[in-house]
One Martini backbone bead per residue (centre of mass of N, CA, C, O) as a GRO file, in nm:
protein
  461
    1UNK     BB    1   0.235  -2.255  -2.285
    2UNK     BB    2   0.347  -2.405  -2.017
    3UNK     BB    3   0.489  -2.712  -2.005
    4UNK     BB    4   0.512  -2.947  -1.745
    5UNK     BB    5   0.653  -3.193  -1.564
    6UNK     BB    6   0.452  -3.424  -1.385
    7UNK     BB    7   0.670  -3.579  -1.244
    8UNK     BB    8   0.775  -3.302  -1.082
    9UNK     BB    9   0.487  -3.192  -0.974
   10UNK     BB   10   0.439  -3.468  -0.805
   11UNK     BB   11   0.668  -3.387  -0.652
   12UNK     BB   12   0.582  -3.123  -0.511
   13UNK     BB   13   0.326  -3.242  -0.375
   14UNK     BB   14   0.434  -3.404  -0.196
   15UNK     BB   15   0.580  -3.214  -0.012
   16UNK     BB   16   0.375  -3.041   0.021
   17UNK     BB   17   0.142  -2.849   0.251
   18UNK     BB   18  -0.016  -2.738   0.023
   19UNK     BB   19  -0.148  -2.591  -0.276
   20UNK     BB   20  -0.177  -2.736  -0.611
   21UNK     BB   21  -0.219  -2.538  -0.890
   22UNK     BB   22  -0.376  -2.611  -1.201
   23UNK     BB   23  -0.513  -2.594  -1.519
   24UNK     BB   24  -0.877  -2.676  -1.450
   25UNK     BB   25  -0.888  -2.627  -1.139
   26UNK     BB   26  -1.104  -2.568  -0.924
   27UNK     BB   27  -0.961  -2.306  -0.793
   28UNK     BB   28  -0.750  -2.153  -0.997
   29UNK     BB   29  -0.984  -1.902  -1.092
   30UNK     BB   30  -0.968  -1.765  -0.769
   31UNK     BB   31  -0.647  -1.769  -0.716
   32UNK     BB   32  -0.588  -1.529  -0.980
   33UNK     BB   33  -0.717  -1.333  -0.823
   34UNK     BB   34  -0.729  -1.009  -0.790
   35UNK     BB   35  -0.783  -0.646  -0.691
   36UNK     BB   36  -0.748  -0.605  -1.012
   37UNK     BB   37  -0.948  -0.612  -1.308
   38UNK     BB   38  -0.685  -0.579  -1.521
   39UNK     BB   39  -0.616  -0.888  -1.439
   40UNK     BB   40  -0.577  -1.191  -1.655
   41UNK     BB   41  -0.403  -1.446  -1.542
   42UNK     BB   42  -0.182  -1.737  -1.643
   43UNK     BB   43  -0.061  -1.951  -1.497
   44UNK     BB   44   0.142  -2.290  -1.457
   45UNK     BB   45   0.108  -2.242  -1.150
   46UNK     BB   46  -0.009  -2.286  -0.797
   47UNK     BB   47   0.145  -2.183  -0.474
   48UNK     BB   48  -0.064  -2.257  -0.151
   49UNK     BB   49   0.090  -2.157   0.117
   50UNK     BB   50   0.152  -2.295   0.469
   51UNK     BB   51   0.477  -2.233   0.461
   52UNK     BB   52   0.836  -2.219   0.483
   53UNK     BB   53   0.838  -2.456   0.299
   54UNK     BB   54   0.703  -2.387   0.082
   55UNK     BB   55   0.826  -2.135  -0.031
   56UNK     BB   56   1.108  -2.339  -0.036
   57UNK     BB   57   1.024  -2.477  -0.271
   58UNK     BB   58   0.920  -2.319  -0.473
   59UNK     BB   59   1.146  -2.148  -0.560
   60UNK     BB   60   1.303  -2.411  -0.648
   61UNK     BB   61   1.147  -2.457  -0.873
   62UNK     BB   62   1.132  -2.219  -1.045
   63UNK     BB   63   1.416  -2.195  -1.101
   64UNK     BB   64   1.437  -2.523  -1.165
   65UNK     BB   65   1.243  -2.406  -1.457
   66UNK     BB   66   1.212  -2.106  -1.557
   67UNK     BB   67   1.019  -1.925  -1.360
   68UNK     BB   68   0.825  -1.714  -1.335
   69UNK     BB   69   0.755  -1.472  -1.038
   70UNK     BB   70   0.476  -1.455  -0.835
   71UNK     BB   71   0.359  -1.252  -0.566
   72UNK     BB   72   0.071  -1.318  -0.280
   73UNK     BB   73  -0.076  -1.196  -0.074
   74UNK     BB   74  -0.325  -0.946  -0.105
   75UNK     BB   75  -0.348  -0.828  -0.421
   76UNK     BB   76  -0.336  -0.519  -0.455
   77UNK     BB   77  -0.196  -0.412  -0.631
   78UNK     BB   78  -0.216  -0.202  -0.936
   79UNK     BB   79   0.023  -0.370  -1.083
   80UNK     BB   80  -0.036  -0.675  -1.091
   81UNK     BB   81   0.232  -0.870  -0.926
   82UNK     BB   82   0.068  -1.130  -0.841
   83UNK     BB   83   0.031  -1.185  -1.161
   84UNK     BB   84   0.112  -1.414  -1.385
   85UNK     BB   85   0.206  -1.571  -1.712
   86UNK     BB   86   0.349  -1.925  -1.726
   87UNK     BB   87   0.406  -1.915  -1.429
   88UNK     BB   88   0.466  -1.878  -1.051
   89UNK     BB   89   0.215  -1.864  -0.813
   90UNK     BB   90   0.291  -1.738  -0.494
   91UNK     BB   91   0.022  -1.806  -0.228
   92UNK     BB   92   0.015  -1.637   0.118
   93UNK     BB   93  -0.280  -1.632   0.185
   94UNK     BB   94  -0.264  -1.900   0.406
   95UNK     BB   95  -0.105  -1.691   0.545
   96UNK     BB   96  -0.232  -1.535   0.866
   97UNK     BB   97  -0.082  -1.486   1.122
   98UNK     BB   98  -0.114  -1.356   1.461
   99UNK     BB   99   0.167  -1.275   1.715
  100UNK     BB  100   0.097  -1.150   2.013
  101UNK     BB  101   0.310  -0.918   2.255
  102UNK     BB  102   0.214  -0.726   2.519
  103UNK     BB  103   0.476  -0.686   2.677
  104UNK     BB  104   0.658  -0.618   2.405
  105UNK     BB  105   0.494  -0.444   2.191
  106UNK     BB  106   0.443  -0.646   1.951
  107UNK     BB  107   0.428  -0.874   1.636
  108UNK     BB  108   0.381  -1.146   1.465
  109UNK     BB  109   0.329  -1.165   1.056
  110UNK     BB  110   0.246  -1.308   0.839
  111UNK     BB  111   0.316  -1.276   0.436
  112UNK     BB  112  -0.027  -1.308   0.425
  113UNK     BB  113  -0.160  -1.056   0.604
  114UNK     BB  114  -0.358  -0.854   0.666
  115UNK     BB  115  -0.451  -0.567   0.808
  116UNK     BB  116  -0.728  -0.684   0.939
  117UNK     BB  117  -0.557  -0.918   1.127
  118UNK     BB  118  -0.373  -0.742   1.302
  119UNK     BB  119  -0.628  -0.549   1.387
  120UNK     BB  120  -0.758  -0.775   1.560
  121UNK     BB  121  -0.540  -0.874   1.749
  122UNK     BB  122  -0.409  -0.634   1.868
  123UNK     BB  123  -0.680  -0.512   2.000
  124UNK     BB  124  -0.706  -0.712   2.208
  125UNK     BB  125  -0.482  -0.488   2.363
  126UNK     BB  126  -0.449  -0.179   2.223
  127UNK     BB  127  -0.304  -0.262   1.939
  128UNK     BB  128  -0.082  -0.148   1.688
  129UNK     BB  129  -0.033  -0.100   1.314
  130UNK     BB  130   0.190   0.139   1.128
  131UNK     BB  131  -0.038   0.137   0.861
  132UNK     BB  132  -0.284   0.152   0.658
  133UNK     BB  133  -0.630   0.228   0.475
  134UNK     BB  134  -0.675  -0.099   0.416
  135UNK     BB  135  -0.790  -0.403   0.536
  136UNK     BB  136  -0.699  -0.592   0.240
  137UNK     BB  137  -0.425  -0.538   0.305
  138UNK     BB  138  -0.106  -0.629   0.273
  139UNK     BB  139   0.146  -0.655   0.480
  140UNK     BB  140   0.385  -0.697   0.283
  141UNK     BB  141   0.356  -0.489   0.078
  142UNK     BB  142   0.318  -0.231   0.265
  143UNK     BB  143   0.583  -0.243   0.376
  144UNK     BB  144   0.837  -0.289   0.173
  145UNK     BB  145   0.710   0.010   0.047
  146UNK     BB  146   0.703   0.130   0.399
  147UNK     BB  147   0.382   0.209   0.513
  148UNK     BB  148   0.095   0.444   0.539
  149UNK     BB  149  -0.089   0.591   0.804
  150UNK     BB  150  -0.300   0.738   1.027
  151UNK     BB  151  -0.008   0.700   1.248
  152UNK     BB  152   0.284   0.773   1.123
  153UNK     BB  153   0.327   1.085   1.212
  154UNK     BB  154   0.348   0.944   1.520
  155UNK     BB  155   0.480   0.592   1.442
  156UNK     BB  156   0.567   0.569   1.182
  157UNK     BB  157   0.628   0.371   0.944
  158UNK     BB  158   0.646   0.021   0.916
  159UNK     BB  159   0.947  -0.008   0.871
  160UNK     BB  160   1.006   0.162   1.168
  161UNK     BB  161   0.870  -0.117   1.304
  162UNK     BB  162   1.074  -0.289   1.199
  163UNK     BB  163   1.278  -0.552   1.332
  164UNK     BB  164   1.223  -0.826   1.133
  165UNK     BB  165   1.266  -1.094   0.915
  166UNK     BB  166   1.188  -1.370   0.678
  167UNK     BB  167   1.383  -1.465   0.419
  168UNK     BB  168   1.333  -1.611   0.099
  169UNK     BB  169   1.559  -1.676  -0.106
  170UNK     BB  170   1.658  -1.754  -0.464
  171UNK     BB  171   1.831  -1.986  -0.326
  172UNK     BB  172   1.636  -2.112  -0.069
  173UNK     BB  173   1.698  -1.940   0.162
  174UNK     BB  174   1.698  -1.878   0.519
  175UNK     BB  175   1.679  -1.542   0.640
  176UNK     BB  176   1.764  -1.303   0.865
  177UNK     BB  177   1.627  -0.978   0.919
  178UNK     BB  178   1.872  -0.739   1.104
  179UNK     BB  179   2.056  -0.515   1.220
  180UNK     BB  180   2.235  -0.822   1.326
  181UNK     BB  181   2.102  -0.955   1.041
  182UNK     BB  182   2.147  -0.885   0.762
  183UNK     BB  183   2.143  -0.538   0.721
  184UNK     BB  184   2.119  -0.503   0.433
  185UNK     BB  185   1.873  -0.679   0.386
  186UNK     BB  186   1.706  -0.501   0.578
  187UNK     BB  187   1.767  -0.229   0.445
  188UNK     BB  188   1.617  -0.273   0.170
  189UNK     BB  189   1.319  -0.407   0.323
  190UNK     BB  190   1.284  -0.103   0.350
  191UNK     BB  191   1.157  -0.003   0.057
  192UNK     BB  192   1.252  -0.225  -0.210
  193UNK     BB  193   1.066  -0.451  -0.187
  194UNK     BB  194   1.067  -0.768  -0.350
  195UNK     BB  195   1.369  -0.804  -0.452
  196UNK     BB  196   1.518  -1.043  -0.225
  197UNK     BB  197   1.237  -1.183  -0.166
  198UNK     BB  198   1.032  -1.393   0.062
  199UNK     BB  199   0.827  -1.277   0.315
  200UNK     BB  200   0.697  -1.493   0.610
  201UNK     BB  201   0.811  -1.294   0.848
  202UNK     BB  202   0.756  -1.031   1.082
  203UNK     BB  203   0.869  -0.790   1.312
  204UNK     BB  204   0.638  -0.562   1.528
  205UNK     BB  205   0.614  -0.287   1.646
  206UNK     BB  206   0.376  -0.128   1.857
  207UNK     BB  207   0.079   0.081   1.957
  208UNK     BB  208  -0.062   0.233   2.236
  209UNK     BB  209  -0.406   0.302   2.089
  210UNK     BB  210  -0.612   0.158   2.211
  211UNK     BB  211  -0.941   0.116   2.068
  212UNK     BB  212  -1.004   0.426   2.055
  213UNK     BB  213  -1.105   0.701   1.827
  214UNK     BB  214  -1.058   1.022   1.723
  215UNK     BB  215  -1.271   1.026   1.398
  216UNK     BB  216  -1.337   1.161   1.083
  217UNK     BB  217  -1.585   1.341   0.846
  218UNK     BB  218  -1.546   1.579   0.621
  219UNK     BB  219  -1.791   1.736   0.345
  220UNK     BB  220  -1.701   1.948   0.118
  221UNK     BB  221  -1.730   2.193  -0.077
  222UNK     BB  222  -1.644   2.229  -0.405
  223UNK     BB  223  -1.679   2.512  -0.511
  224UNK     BB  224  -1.461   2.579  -0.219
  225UNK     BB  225  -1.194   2.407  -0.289
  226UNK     BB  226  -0.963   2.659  -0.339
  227UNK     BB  227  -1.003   2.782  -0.018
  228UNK     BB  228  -0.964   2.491   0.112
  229UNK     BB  229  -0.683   2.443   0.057
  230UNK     BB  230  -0.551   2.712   0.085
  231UNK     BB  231  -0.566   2.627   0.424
  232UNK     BB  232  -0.480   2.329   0.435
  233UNK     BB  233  -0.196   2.401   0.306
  234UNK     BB  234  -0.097   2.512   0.618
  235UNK     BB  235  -0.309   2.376   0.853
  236UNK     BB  236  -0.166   2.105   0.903
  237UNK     BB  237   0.153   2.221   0.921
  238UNK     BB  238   0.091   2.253   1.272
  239UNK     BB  239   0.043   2.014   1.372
  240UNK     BB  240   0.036   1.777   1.540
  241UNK     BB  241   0.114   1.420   1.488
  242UNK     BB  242  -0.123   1.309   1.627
  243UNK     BB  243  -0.238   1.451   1.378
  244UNK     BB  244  -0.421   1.360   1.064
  245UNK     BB  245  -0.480   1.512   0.756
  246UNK     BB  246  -0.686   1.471   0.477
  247UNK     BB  247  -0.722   1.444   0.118
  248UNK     BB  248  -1.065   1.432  -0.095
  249UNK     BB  249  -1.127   1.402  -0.414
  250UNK     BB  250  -1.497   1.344  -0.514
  251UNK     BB  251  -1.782   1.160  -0.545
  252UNK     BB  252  -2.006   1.136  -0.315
  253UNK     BB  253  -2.093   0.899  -0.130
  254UNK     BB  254  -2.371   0.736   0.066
  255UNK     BB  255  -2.360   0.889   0.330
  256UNK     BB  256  -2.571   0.889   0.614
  257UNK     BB  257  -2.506   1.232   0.647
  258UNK     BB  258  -2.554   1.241   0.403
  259UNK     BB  259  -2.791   1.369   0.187
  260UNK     BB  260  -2.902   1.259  -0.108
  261UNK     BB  261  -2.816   1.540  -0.303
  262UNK     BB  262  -2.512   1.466  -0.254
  263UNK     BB  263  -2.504   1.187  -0.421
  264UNK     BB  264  -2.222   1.232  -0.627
  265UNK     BB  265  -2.082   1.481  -0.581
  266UNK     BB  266  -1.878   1.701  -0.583
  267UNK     BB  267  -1.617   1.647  -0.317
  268UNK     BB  268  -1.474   1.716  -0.012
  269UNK     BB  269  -1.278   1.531   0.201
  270UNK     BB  270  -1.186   1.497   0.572
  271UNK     BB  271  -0.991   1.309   0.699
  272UNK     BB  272  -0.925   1.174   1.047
  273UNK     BB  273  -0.692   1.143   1.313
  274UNK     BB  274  -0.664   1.135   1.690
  275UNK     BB  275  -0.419   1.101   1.932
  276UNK     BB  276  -0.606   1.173   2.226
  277UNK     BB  277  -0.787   1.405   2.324
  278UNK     BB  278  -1.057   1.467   2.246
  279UNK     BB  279  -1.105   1.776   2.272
  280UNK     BB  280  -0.799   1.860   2.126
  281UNK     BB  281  -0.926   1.754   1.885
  282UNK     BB  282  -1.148   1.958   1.866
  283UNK     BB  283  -0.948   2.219   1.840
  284UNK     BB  284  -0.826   2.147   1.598
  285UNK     BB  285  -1.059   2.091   1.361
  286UNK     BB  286  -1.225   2.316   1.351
  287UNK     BB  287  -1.076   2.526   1.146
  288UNK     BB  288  -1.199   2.283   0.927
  289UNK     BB  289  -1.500   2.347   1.001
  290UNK     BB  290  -1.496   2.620   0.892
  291UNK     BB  291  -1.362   2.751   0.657
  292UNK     BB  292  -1.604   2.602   0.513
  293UNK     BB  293  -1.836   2.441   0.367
  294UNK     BB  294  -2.073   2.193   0.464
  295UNK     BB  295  -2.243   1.916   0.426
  296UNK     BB  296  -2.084   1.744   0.649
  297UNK     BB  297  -2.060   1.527   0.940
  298UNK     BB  298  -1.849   1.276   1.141
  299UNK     BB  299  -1.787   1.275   1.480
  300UNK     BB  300  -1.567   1.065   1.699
  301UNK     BB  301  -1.561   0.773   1.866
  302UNK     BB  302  -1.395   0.514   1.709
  303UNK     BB  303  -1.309   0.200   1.632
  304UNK     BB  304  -1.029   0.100   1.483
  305UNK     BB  305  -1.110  -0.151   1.313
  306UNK     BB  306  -1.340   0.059   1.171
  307UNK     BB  307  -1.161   0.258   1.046
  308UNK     BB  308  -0.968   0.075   0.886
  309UNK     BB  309  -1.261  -0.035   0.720
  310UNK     BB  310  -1.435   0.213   0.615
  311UNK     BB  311  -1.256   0.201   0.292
  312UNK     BB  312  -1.334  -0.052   0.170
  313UNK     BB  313  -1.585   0.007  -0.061
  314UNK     BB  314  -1.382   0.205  -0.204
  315UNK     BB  315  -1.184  -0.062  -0.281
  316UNK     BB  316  -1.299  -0.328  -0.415
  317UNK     BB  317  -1.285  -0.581  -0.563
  318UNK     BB  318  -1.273  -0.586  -0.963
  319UNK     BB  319  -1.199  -0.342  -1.037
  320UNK     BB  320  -1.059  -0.069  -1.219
  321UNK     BB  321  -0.688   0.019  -1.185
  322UNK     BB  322  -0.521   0.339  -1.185
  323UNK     BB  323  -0.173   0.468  -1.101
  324UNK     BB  324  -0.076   0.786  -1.008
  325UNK     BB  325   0.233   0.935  -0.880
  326UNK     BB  326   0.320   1.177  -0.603
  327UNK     BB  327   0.550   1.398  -0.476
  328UNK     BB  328   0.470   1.718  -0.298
  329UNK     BB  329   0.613   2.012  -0.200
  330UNK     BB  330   0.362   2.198  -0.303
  331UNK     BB  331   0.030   2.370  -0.283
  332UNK     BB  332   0.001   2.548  -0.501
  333UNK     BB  333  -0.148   2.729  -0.750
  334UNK     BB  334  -0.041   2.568  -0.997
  335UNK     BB  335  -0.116   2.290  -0.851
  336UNK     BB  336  -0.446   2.364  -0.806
  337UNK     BB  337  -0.512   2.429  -1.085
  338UNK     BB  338  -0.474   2.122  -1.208
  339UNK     BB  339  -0.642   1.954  -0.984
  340UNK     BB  340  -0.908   2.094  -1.045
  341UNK     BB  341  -0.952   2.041  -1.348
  342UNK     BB  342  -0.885   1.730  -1.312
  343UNK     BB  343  -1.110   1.659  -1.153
  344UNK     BB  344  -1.369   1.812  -1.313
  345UNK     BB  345  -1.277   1.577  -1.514
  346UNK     BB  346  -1.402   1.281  -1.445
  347UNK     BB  347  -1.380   0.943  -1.586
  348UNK     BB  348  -1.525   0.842  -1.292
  349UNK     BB  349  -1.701   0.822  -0.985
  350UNK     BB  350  -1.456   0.617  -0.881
  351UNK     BB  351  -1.278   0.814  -0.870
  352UNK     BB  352  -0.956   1.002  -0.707
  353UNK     BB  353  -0.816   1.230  -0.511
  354UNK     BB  354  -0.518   1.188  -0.289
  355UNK     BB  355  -0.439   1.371  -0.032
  356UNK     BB  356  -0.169   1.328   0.175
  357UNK     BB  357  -0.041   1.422   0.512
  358UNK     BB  358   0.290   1.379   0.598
  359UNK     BB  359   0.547   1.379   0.779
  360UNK     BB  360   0.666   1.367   1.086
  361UNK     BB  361   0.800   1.072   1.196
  362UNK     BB  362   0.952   1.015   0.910
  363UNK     BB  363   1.113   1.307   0.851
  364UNK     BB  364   1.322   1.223   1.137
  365UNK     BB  365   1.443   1.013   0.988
  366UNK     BB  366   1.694   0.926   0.817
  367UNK     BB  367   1.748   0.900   0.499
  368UNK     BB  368   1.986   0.618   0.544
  369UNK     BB  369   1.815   0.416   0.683
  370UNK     BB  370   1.629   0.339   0.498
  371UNK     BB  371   1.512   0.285   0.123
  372UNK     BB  372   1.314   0.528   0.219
  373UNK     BB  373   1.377   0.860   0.067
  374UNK     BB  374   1.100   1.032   0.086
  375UNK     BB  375   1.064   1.247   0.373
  376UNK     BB  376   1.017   1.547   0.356
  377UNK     BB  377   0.741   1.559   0.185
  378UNK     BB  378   0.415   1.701   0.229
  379UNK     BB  379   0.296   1.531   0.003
  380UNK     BB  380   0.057   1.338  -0.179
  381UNK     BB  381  -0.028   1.224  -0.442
  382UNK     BB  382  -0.344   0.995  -0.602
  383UNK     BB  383  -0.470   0.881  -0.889
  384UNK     BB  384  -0.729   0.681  -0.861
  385UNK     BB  385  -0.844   0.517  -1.102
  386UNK     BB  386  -1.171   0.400  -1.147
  387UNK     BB  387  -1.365   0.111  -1.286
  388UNK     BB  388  -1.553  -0.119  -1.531
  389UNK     BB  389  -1.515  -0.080  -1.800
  390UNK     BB  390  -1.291  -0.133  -2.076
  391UNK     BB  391  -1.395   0.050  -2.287
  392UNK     BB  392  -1.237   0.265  -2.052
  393UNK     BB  393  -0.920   0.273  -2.070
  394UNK     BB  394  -0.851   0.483  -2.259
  395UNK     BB  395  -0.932   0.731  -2.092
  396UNK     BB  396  -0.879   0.697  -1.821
  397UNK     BB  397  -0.538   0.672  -1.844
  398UNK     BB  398  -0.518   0.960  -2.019
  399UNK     BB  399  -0.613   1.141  -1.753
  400UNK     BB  400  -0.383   1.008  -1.570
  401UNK     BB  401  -0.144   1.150  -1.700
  402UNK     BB  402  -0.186   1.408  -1.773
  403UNK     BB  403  -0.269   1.467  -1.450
  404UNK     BB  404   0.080   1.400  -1.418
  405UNK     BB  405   0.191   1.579  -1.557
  406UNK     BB  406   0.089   1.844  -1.468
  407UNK     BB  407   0.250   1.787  -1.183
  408UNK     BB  408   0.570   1.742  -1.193
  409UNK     BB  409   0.695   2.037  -1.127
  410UNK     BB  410   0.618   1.982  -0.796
  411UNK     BB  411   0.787   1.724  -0.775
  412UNK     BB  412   0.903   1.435  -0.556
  413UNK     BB  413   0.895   1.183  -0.648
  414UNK     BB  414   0.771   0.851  -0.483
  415UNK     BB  415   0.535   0.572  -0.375
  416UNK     BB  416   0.589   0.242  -0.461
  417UNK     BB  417   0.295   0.175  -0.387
  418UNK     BB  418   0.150   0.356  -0.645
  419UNK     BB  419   0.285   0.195  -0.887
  420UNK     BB  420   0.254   0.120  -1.185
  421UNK     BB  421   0.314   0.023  -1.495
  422UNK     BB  422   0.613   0.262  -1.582
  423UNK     BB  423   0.880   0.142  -1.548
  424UNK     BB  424   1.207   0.181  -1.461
  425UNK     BB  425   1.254   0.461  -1.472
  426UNK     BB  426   1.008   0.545  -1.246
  427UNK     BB  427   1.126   0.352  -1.008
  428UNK     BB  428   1.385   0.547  -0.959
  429UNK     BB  429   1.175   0.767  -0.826
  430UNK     BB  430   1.160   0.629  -0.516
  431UNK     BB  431   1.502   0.730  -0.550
  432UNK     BB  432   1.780   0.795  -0.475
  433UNK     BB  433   2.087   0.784  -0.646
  434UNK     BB  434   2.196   0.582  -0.365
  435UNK     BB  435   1.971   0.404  -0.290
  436UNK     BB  436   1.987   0.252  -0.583
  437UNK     BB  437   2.296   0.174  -0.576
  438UNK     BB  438   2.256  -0.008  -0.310
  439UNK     BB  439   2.047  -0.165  -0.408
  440UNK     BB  440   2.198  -0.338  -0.632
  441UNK     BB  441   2.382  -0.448  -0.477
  442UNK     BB  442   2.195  -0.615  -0.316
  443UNK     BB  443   2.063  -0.784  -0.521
  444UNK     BB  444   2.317  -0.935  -0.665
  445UNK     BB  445   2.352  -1.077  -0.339
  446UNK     BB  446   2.022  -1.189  -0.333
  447UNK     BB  447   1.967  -1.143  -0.702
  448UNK     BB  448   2.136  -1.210  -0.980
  449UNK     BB  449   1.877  -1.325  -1.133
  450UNK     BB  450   1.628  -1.206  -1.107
  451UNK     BB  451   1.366  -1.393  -1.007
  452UNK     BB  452   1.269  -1.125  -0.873
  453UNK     BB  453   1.048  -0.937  -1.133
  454UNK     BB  454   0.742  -0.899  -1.025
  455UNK     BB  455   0.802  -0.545  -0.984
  456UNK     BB  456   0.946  -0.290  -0.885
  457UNK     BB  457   1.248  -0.308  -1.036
  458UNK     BB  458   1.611  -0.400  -0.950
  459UNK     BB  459   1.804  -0.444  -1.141
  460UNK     BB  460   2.133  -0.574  -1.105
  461UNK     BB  461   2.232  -0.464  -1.446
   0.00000   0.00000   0.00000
């Protein structure tokens, strides 16, 4: 364990305006917790910043002790990489202000808000943030790594809607990224991760998709999945971008809606939200309320805020959790095959195979405008295994690569977002190898030392 300075430490304490926690204080075991509950790290100092002058303390500190840092904005990654073992969690967690303009349909949102601060502040106006598909999701990870979500089919990527943002670099300088400053390090921070800095605040163009949405859940037999898949993935890329219609397979929780002898059986849910005419929206669905049997269904106008946090409980933290994943070119029947194969033999009731419907605005932006470089893929695979005993861990694990493995021939990239710890190699293959190639040289100019190296790295040398 790495032993610090106290005269250095009580230095730091003194200029610092959040809270300095090392092992043994009371705050400490609370505050390096994070939303995996396989990641149980002990770093040798957390700081615990309310300003973005505290945050360039840290980084100035981490730097001259030559600390690992991790940063922690909402602690979701799956990849754990929001707490290190003997280094410094920079912990942006209560940062967390957001601040709409309606009039130029805007927010400025702290680099530790959840995307449920965001859904609240912005709904006030009848505003959206377009990404994000659990609200206790931190928006700067989120955002960093691409951010798609609910809306995106119709109002792009949450980096398609970033204007500018702060980004705090290796050497302690604080500088604006947006088209106009440092276009480069801007074209980085959108698809690269947080490879380049530490973004205390972000500038968000909204949508105005008023406060409620037509909005449901379907809850097809699993028995009839190779049927209605095959009708699905046909069918949902025909629609308007204003409908997003996705797929998840999984053991069915105990919803109001379903009857009790339904609740734990495999089954499959289609999830959609459509922007625009109720009506409209009622006659985009049925055809996929016919195609097959459901157990049953849930639709109708739901508030924004309510959908957007409606799968928080299948996803709270402290649960163990591996994530495997690609986009996937077609789901074709060799790839449905496999699919089928491996939900069919889920290694506990918690896991879920989640095909969301891609395309739509993000597929029309040039491919060479941000750093997201996978945008024409229609569908993403992500294998979500999840339990609660370490005892399974390696049961766990090796289900959901088989199951990786197994549908490869199918894919192109990945969604960085998505990946666990699978080597630098994996990380490559988030990006085209032009977007790699230019990637490197941002690094260089602004993390020639790999300070920020804590994340889905891309490594300068």
């Amino acid at each position: 364990m790495t032993t610090l300075n106290t005269d250095h430490v009580q230095n730091l304490i003194d200029r610092f305006r959040g809270e300095i926690l090392l092992p043994g204080d009371t705050s400490y075991n609370e505050a390096r917790e994070i939303w995996n509950g396989m990641f149980d790290r002990k770093p040798a100092i957390i700081a615990r910043c309310i300003s973005t002058s505290d945050v360039i303390s840290a980084v100035n500190f981490a730097r001259s002790h030559k600390l690992l840092i991790a940063v922690k904005g909402g602690g979701h990654n799956s990849a754990g990489n929001a707490v290190c073992d003997d280094g410094m969690m920079i912990d942006l967690s209560l940062m967390r202000r957001v601040n709409v303009d309606p009039q130029a349909l805007t927010a400025r949102v702290d680099g530790g808000a959840l995307l449920g601060d965001a859904d609240h502040e912005t709904q006030l106006h009848g505003l959206a943030l377009s990404g994000g598909i659990v609200s206790h999701t931190g928006v700067g990870g989120l955002t960093l790594g691409g951010g798609f979500g609910w809306i995106s089919r119709s109002q792009g990527l949450s980096i398609d809607n970033l204007l500018s943002a702060e980004v705090v670099t290796a050497n302690g300088d604080l500088l604006t990224a947006s088209p106009s400053d440092n276009p480069d390090l801007f074209w980085g921070i959108r698809g690269g991760g947080g490879n380049f800095g530490i973004v205390t605040s972000f500038l968000f163009r909204c949508a105005p998709i008023g406060n409620d949405v037509y909005s449901g859940m379907i809850i097809k037999k699993f028995e009839n999945a190779r049927e209605y898949i095959q009708f699905h993935r046909e069918y949902v890329r025909t629609l308007p971008d204003e409908m997003t219609v996705w797929m998840v397979i999984r053991h069915a929780p105990p919803l109001p809606f379903l009857s009790e002898e339904v609740h734990g059986k495999m089954v499959v849910a289609i999830p959609f939200v459509w922007l625009g005419d109720p009506d409209k929206g009622a006659e985009l669905i049925k055809p996929i309320r016919e195609a097959t049997e459901s157990h049953g269904e849930a639709i109708g106008m739901n508030p924004w805020v309510d959908w957007q946090a409606g799968f928080d409980a299948l996803n709270d933290h402290g649960a163990r959790n591996y994530w495997k994943s690609h986009h996937i070119k077609e789901l074709s029947d060799e790839c449905l095959d496999q699919i089928l194969d491996f939900a069919g033999n889920m290694p506990s009731d918690a896991c879920e195979v989640f095909i969301p419907h891609m395309e739509g605005a993000p597929s029309k932006v040039p491919a060479d405008e941000t750093a997201f470089a996978h945008r024409k893929t229609p569908f993403v695979l992500n294998i979500h295994t999840r339990w609660e005993a370490k005892s399974d861990d390696e049961k766990c694990i090796a289900w959901a690569r088989k199951f990786h493995s197994s549908t490869e021939p199918y894919a192109e990239g990945v969604y960085v977002n998505f990946l666990s710890d699978e080597g630098s190699a994996r990380v490559k293959d988030a990006y085209t190898k032009e977007v790699w190639d230019r990637l490197v040289q941002i690094k260089r100019t602004y993390d020639p030392g790999n300070l920020f190296r804590m994340n889905q790295n891309i490594n300068p040398d």
